[in-house]
N, C-alpha and C positions, 0 to 999 in steps of 0.2 A: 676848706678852700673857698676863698672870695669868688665870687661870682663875677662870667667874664662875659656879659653882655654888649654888644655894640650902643654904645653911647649914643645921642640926640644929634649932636654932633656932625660925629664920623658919618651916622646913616641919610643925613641931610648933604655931607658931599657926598655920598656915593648917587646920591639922586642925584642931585645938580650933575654930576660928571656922565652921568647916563645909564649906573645900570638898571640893566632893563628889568630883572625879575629878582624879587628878595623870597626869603623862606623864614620862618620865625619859629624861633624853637626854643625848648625850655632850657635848656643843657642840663637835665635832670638824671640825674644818677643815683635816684633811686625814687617810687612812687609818689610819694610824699612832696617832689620837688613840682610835681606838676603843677601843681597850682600855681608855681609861677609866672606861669604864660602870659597869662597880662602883661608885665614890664613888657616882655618884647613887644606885644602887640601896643602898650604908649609909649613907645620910642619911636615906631613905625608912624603913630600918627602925629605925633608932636614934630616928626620929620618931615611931613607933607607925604608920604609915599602912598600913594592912592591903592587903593583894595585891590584893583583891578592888575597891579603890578606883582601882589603879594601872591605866592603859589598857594600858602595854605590857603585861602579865601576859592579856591578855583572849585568848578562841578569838578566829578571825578574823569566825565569824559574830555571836558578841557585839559586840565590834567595830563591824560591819555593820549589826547594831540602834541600837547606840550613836549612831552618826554620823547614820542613816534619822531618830530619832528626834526630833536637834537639831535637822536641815535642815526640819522640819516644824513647827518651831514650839515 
């Protein structure tokens, strides 16, 4: 199955149009596929989306605020 990453592209309008928090993930389905994290993490940067947007980059208790914050409303 090809791989279904968000392209340069698409994640440079989702910035430009505002969203506020990305997540970057391998779509790995099985060990082996992890090593692919990289792509997503230079799409992220090739799109301008700064560190500080991306959840995985966050401490754990940032994080912790982040997620406390949603579930409340």
């Amino acid at each position: 199955m090809p791989r279904q990453d968000l392209n340069v592209e698409l994640a440079t309008v989702a910035r430009e149009e505002g969203v506020e928090w990305f997540t970057i993930g391998s779509d790995a389905h099985a060990a082996r596929e992890l090593e692919l994290l990289p792509f997503g993490m230079a799409i992220a940067a090739l799109a301008g989306i700064p560190r500080e947007r991306i959840l995985n980059y966050q401490s754990l208790e940032s994080l912790r605020r982040w997620a406390a914050h949603r579930s409340h409303g």
